[in-house]
C-alpha positions as CSV (number, residue, x, y, z in Angstrom):
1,X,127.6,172.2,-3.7
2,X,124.3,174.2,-2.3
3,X,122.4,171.7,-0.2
4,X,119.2,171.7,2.0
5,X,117.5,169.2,3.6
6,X,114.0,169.6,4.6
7,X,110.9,168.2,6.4
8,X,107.9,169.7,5.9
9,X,107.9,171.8,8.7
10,X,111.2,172.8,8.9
11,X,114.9,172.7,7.3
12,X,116.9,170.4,9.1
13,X,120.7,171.7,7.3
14,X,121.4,174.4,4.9
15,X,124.8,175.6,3.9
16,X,127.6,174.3,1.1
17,X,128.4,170.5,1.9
18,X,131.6,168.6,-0.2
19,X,129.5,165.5,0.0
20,X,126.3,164.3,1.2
21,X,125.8,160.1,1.5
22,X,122.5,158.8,1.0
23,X,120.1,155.7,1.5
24,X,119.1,155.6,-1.7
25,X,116.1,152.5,-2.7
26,X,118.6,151.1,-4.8
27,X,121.9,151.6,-2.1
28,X,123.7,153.9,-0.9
29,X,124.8,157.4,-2.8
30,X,127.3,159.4,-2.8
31,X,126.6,163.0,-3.9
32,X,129.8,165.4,-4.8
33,X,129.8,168.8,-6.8
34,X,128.9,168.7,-10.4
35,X,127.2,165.3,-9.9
36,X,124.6,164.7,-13.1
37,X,120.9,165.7,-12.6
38,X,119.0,162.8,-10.6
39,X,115.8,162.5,-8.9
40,X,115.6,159.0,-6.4
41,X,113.5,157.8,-3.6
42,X,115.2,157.2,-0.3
43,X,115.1,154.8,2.4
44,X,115.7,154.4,6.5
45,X,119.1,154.6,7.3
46,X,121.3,157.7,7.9
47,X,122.0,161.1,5.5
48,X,125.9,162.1,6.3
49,X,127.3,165.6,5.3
50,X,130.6,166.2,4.3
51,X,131.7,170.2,4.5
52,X,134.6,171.7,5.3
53,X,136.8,170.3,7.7
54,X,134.3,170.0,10.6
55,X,133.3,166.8,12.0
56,X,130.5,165.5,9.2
57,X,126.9,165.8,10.5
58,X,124.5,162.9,10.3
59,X,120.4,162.9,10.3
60,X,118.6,159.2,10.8
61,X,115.4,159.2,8.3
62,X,112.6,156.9,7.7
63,X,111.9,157.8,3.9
64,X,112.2,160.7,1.7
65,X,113.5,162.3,-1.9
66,X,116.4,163.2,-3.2
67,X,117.0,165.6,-6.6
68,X,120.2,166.9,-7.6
69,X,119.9,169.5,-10.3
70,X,122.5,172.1,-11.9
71,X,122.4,175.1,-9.0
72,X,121.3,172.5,-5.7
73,X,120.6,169.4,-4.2
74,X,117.7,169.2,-2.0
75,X,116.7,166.3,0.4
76,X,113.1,166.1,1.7
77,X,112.4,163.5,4.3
């Protein structure tokens, strides 16, 4: 799946991720390919990306937004 995370002022990871984990307000989420459209708040805590057989990559956030749609998932914190 396409996936970006963003701050305002700059993207913090681009690129095709298998999954991404997410504080989400409600607990955590896990996001795969082809997951159904969603749009959530976010919490502190920790964003972990899953892709390829790398080690998975981790960002620490205080708050943000997450929205899945059809073509991308994009994260803005």
């Amino acid at each position: 799946m396409k996936l970006t995370i963003s701050k305002i002022d700059k993207v913090l990871w681009s690129g095709d991720a298998d999954s991404v984990t997410v504080p989400g307000a409600a607990g955590e989420l896990t996001i795969l390919a082809h997951h159904m459209p969603i749009i959530t708040t976010l919490v502190a805590g920790k964003i972990t990306v899953k892709h390829g057989e790398g080690t998975p990559e981790e960002f620490m956030i205080d708050s943000g937004f997450l929205e899945v749609g059809k073509e991308e998932t994009v994260i803005l914190v």
